[in-house]
C-alpha positions in Angstrom: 88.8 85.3 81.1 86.7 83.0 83.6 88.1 84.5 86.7 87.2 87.7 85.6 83.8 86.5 85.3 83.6 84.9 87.9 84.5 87.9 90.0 82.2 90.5 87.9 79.4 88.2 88.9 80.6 87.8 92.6 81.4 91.2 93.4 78.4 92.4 91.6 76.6 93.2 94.6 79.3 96.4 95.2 78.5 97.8 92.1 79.8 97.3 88.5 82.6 100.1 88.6 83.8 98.5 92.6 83.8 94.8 90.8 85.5 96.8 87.6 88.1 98.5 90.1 89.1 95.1 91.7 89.8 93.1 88.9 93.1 93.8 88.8 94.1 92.8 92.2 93.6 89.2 91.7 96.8 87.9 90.0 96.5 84.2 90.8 95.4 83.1 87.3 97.8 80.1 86.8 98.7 77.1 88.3 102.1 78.2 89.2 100.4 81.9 91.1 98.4 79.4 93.0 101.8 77.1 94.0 103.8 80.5 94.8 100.4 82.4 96.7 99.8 79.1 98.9 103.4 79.1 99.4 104.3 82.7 100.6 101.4 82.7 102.6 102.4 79.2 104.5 105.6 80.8 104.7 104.1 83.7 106.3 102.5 81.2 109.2 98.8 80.9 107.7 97.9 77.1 108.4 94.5 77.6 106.6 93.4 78.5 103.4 89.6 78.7 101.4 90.1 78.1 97.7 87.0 79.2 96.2 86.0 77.0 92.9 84.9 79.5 90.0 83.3 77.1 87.8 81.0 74.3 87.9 83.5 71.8 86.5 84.0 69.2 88.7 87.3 68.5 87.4 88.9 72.1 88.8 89.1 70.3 92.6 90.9 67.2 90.8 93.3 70.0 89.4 93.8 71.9 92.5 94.0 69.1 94.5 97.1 68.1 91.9 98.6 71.8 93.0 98.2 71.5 97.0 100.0 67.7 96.3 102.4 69.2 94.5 103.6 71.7 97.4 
């Protein structure tokens, strides 16, 4: 999965079995865990939020910008 690569790359620095260990914590991995995450933790009072882009496509702000819109 690209997030997982993403993440194996990121965390890299921590060590293979610390990036390994964390994998499983991230669960946003669809459009609809990214609506319900930025909307529990809005709920929760949070006023900002850093999306971080895991891919060079250009095209993944145009989509996440479609999901913020769409809240």
């Amino acid at each position: 999965m690209q997030l997982d690569e993403y993440l194996r790359r990121y965390l890299k620095f921590m060590g293979e079995q610390v990036a390994e260990n964390l994998l499983p914590l991230v669960t946003t991995t669809s459009a609809q865990k990214l609506r319900d995450t930025l909307r529990a933790v809005r709920d929760l009072g949070t006023d900002e939020v850093i999306l971080v882009p895991t891919t060079r496509e250009p095209d993944e702000v145009d989509r996440v910008a479609e999901i913020i819109a769409g809240l």
